[in-house]
C-alpha positions as CSV (number, residue, x, y, z in Angstrom):
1,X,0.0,0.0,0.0
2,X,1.9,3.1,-0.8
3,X,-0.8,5.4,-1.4
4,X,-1.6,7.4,1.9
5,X,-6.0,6.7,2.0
6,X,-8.1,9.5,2.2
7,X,-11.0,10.7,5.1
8,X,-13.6,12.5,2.8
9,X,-16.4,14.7,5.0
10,X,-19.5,15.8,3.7
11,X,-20.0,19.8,4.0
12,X,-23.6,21.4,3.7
13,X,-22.6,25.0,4.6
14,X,-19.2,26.9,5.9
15,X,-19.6,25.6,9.6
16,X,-19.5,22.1,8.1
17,X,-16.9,22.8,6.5
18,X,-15.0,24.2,9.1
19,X,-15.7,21.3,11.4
20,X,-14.4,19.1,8.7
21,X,-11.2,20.7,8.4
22,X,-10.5,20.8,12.3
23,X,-11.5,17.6,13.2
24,X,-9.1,15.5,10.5
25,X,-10.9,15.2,7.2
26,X,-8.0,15.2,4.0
27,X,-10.8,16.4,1.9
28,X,-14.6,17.8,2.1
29,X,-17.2,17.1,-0.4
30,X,-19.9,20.1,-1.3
31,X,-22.3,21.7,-3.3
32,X,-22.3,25.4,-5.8
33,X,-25.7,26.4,-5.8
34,X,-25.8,24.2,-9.0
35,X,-25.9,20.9,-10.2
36,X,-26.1,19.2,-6.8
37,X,-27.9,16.3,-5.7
38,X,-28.5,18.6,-2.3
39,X,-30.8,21.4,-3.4
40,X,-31.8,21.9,0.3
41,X,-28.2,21.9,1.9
42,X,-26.5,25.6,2.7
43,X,-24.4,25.0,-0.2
44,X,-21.9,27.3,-1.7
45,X,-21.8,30.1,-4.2
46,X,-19.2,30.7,-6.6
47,X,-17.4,33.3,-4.1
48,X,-18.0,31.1,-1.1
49,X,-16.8,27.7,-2.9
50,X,-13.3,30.4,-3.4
51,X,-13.3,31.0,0.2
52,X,-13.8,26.9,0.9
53,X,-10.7,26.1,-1.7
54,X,-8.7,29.1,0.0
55,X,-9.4,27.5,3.5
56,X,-8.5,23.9,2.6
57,X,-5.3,24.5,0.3
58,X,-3.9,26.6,3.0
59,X,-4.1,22.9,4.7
60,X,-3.1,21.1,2.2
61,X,-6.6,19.6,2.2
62,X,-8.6,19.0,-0.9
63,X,-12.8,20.0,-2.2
64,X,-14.7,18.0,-4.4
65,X,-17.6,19.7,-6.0
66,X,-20.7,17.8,-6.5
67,X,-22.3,18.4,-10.3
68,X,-24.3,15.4,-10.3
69,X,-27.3,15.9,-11.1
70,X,-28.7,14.7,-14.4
71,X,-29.3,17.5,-17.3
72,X,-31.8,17.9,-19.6
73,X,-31.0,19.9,-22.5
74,X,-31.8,22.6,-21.2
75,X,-28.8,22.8,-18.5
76,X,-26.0,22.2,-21.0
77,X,-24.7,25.7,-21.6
78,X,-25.2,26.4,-18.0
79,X,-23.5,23.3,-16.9
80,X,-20.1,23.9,-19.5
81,X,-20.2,27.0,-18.0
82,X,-20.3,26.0,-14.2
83,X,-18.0,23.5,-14.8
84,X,-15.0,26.1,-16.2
85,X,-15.7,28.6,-13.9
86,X,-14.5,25.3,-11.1
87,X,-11.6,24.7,-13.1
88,X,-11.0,28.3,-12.7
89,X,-11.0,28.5,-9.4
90,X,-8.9,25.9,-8.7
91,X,-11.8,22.8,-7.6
92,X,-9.9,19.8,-6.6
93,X,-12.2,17.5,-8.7
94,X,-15.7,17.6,-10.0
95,X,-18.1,15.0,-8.7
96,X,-19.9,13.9,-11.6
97,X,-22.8,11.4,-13.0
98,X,-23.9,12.4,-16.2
99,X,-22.4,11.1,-19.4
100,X,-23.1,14.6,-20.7
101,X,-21.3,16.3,-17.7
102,X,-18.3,14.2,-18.3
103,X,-17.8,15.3,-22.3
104,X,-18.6,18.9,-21.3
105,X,-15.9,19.0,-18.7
106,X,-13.5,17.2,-21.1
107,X,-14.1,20.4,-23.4
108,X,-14.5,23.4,-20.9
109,X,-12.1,22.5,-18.1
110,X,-9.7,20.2,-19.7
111,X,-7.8,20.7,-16.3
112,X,-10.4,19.4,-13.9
113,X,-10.1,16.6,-12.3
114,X,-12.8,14.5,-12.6
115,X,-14.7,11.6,-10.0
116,X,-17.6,9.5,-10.7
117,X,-20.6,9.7,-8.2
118,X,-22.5,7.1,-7.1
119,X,-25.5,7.8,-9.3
120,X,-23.3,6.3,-11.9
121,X,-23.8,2.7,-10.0
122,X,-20.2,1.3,-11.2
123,X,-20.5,-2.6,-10.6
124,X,-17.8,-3.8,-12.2
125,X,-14.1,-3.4,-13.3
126,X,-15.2,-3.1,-17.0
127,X,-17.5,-0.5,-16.4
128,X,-14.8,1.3,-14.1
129,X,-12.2,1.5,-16.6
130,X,-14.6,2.2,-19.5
131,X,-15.0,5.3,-17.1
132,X,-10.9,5.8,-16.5
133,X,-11.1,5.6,-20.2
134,X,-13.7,8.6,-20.8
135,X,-11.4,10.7,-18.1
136,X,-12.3,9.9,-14.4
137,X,-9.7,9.9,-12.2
138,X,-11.7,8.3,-9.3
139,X,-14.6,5.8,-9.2
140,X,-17.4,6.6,-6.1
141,X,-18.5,2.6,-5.8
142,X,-22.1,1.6,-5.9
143,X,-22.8,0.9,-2.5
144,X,-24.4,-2.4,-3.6
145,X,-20.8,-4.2,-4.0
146,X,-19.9,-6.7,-1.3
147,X,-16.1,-6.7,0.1
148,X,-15.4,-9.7,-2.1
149,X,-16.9,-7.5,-5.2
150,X,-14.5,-4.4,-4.4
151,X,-11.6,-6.5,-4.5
152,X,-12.7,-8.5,-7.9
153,X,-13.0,-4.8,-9.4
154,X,-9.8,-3.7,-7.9
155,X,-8.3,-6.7,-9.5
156,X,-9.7,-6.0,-12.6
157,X,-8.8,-2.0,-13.2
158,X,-5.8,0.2,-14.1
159,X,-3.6,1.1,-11.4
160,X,-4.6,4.8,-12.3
161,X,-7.6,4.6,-11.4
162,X,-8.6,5.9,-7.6
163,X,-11.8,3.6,-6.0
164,X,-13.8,6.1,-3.2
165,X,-16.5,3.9,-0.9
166,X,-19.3,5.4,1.8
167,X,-18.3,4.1,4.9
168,X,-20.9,6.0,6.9
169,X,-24.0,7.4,7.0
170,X,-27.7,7.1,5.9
171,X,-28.7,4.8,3.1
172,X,-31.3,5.6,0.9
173,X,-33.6,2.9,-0.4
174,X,-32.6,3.2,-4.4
175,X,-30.1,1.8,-6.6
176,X,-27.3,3.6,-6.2
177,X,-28.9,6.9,-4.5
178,X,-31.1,6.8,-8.1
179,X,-34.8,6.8,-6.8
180,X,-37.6,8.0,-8.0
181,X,-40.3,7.6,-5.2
182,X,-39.5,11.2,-4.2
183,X,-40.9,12.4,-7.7
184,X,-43.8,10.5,-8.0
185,X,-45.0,11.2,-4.5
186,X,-43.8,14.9,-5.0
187,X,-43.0,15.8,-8.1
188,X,-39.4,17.2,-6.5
189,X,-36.9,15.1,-8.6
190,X,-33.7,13.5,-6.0
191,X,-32.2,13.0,-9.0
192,X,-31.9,16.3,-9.6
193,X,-30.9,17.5,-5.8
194,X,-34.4,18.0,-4.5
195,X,-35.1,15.0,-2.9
196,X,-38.7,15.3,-0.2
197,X,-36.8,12.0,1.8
198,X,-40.2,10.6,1.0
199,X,-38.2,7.2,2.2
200,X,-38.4,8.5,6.0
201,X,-42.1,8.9,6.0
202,X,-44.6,6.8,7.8
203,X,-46.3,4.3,5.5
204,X,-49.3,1.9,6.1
205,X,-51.4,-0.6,3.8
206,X,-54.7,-0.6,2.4
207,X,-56.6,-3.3,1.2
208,X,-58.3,-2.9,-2.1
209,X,-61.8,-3.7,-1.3
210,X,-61.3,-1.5,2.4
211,X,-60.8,1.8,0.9
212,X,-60.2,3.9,4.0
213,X,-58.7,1.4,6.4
214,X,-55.2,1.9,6.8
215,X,-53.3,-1.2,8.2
216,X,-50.4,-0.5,10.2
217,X,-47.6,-3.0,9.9
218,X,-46.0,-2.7,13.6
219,X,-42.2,-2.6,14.0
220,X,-42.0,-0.2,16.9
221,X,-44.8,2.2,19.2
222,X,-44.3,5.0,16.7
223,X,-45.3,3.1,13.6
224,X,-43.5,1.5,10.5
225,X,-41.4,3.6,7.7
226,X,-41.0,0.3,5.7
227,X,-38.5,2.4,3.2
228,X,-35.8,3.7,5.9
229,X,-33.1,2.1,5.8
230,X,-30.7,1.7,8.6
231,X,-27.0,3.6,8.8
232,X,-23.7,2.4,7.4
233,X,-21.3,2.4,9.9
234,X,-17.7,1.0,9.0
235,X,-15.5,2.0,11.4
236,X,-14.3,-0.9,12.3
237,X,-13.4,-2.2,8.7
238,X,-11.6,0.5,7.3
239,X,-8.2,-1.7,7.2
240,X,-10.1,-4.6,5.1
241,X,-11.4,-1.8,2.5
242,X,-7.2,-0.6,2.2
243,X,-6.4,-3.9,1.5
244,X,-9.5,-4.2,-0.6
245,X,-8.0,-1.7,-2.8
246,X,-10.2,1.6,-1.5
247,X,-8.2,5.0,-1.4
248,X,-10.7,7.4,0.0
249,X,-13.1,6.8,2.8
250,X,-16.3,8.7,2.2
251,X,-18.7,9.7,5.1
252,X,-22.7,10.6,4.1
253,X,-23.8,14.0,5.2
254,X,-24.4,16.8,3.9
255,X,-28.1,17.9,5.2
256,X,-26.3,17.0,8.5
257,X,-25.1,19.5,11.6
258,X,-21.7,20.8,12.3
259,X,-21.6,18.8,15.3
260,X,-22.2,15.6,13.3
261,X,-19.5,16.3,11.0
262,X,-17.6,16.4,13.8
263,X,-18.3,13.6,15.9
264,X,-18.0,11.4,13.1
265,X,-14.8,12.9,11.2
266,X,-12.6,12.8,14.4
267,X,-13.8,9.2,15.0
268,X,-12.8,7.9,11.8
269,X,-9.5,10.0,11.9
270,X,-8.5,8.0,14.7
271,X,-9.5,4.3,13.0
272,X,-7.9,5.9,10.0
273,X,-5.0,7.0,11.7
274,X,-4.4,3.4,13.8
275,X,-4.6,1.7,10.5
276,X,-1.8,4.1,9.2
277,X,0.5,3.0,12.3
278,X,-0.5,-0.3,12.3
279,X,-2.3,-0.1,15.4
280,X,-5.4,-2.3,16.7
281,X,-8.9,-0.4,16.4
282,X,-9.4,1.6,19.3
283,X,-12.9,0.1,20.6
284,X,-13.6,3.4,22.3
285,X,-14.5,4.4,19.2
286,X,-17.5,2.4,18.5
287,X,-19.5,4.7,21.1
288,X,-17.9,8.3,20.0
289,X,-19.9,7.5,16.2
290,X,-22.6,6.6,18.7
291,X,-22.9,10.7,20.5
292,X,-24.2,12.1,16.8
293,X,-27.8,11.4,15.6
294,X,-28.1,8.1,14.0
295,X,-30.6,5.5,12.9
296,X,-29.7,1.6,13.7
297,X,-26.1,0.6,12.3
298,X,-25.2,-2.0,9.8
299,X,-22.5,-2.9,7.5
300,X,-24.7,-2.6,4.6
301,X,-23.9,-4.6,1.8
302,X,-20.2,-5.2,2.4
303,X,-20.7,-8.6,4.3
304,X,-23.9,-9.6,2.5
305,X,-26.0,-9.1,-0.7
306,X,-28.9,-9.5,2.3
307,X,-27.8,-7.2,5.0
308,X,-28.8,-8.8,8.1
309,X,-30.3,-5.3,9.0
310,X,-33.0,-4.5,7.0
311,X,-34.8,-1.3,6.2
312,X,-37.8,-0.6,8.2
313,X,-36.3,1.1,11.8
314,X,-37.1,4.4,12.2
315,X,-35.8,5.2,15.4
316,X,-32.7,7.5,15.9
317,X,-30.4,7.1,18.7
318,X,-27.8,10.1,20.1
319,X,-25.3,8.6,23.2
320,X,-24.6,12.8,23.3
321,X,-26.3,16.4,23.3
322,X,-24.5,18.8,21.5
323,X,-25.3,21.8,23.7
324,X,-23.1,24.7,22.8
325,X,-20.6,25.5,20.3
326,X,-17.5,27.9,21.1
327,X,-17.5,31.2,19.4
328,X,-14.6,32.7,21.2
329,X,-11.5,31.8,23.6
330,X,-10.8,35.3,25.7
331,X,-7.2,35.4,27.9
332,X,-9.2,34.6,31.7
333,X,-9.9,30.9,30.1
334,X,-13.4,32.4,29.9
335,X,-15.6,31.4,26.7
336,X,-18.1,32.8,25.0
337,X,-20.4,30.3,23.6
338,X,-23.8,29.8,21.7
339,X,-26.1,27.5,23.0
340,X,-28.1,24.8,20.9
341,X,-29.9,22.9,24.2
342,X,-30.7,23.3,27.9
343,X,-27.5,23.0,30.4
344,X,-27.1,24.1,33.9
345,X,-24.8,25.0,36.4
346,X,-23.5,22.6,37.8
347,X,-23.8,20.1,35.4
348,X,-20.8,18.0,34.5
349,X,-20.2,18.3,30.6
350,X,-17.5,17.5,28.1
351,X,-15.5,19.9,25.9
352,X,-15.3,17.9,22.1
353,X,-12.2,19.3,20.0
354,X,-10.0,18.0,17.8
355,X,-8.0,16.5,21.1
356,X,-10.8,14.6,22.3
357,X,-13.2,14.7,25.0
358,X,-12.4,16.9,28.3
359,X,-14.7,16.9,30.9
360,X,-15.3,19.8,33.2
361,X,-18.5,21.2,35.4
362,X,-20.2,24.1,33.9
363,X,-20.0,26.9,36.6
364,X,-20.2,30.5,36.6
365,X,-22.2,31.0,33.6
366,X,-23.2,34.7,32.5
367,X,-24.9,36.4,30.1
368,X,-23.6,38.8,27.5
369,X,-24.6,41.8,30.1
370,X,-23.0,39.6,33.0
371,X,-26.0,38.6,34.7
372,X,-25.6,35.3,36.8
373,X,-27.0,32.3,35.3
374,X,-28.4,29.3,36.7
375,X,-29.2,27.5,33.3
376,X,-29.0,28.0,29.3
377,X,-32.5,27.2,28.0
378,X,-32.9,29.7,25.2
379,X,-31.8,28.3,21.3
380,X,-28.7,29.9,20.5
381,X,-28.5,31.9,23.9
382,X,-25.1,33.6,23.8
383,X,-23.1,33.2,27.1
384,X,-19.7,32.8,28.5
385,X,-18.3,30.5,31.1
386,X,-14.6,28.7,31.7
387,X,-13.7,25.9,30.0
388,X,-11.0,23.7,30.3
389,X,-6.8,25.3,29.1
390,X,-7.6,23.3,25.7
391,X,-10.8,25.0,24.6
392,X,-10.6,26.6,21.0
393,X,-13.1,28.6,18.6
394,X,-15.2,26.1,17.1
395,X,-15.3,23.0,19.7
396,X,-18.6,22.2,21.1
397,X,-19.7,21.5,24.8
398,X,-21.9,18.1,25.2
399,X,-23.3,15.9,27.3
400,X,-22.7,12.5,27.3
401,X,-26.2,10.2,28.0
402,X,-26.2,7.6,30.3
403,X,-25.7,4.4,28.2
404,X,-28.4,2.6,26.5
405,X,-27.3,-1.0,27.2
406,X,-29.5,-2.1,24.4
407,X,-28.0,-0.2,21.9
408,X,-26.1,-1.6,19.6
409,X,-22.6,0.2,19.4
410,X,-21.4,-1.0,15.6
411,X,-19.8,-4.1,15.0
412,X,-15.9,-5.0,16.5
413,X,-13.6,-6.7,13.8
């Protein structure tokens, strides 16, 4: 293995992004305001997707811009057009789908790199290289292929050629992330970035000759979404994909928080990182990816063309509140800091940064006029309180839930 892999975060907006960038991703994913398959994200415009590149290069960190949406005729100037003004720029790679997107890159920004999305559902090693062939750099595997299929088409493809995987995150219940359920119950097209998540809604049956009657099929007290799939979680596998042949690791989420980007990107830097040193997985981290928002976790099709975790469990699990975030560090190890739930004083939290988890009590909390407080219930209150030597702009305070000893906490190797 001499090619270093790669942690790819999602980023829906510039906090994402910056929590991406801090907490160890080698390179962030996003949306222009075009051509995305997130309509409903922050996304970036043209001078905020400078700013982003500007940001990252100074890290030596790379962005991908997703144009992967499918055109109609209609799009095609616009689209050349978009697509030079990233090779302009200075866009690490375009993420692409479209056939059409491909040959208009090839002629308008000859000098941008190219990946396949997804949406392209790649299979096989003769359909990969058919794609290396065309231009594409990198290859975004369906996430239908099982471990043993990664390696056949790894086998089976020119050196060249880069294979990216999702290694976490939701799952939708398509082919490839192509469905259409969204636009027939809608009319809002996913395929071309304004999915309704129509997949996450609650569904019942009705008989044909009961018109009316709606029959709930019961998985759980709130009801059954018989389309939402359970989250891919691959932490602990990341050194069998290397070996498989994967390059860059790709985490879902760009509708998500900054906090989630978080939570999950330093997790997976440190599996990343121990399989880099040759280290054993540090089990720890099988509850951190449990503190963000998450449905029921599974290893998706990787083990099985059945995943023994099927679709149909709706409900989320969190093992930690993300209650503040730190706006600013002033000399008296005093913080100002914007809250996103309830905490008191009193209370003992943890301080998340890119270190890790410190914890401390939360004591002497004021308001921005310096009145004494005795709790934080007001969405994003603005107050100030210490916090532990290490505390920088941008970590977040949480608290850590009592654990659930019936949730699952992802699979050990």
């Amino acid at each position: 293995m001499d090619r270093r892999p790669e942690l790819l975060a999602p980023a829906g907006g510039e906090s994402q992004l910056r929590a991406a960038l801090r907490f160890g991703a080698d390179a962030v994913y996003l949306g222009g305001r075009q051509f995305g398959l997130r309509a409903f994200a922050g996304n970036f415009d043209l001078p905020a997707l400078e700013r982003a590149l500007q940001a990252a290069h100074k890290r030596n960190k790379r962005i991908y811009v997703t144009v992967n949406a499918f055109l109609y005729d209609r799009d095609l100037q616009e689209a050349a057009a978009y697509l030079h003004q990233l090779q302009e720029i200075g866009a690490d790679a375009a993420i692409v789908s479209d056939p059409a997107t491909v040959l208009l890159a090839r002629e308008h920004a000859p000098k941008l790199p190219l990946h396949l999305s997804t949406q392209a559902n790649t299979l096989n090693a003769l359909a990969a290289s058919f794609w290396h062939a065309q231009g594409v750099e990198r290859v975004i595997l369906a996430r239908e292929l099982t471990m043993d299929d990664v390696r056949q088409l790894r086998a089976g493809t020119p050196e060249t050629l880069e294979l990216e995987a999702f290694v976490h995150g939701a799952v939708c219940a398509s082919y490839s992330g192509r469905c259409v359920l969204s636009n027939y119950l809608t009319g809002r097209d996913a395929n071309q970035g304004a999915c309704a998540q129509a997949c996450r809604w609650k569904y019942a049956l009705m008989e044909e000759k009961r018109p009316g009657e709606y029959l709930p099929v019961f998985e759980d007290g709130r009801g059954t979404y018989i389309y939402s799939a359970n989250d891919l979680n691959m932490i602990a596998h990341l050194q069998e994909l290397w070996e498989a042949g994967v390059s860059s690791f790709k985490i879902e989420g760009r509708m998500k928080t900054d906090y989630y980007v978080a939570t999950v990107t330093a997790a997976y830097r440190q599996a990343l990182d121990a399989v880099l040193e040759g280290k054993p997985f540090p089990q720890e981290l099988l509850k951190q990816v449990n503190y963000a928002s998450h449905r029921p976790y599974g290893t998706g099709f990787y083990y099985s063309r059945s995943p023994k975790s099927p679709p149909g469990q709706v409900d989320h699990r969190q093992g930690a509140d993300y209650l503040a975030r730190v706006l600013e560090v002033y000399g008296d190890s005093r913080c100002l800091v914007e809250q996103r739930n309830k905490f008191s004083d009193g209370e003992e939290l943890r301080l998340f940064g890119p270190g890790g988890y410190t914890p401390f009590t939360a004591r002497e909390m004021l308001s921005e006029d310096g009145e004494r407080l005795l709790s934080a219930p007001h969405p994003k209150q603005r107050l100030t309180l210490p916090l532990p030597k290490e505390a920088q702009r941008g970590d977040f305070l949480v608290r850590i839930r009592p654990e659930d000893p019936d949730a699952p906490d992802g699979e050990a190797p």
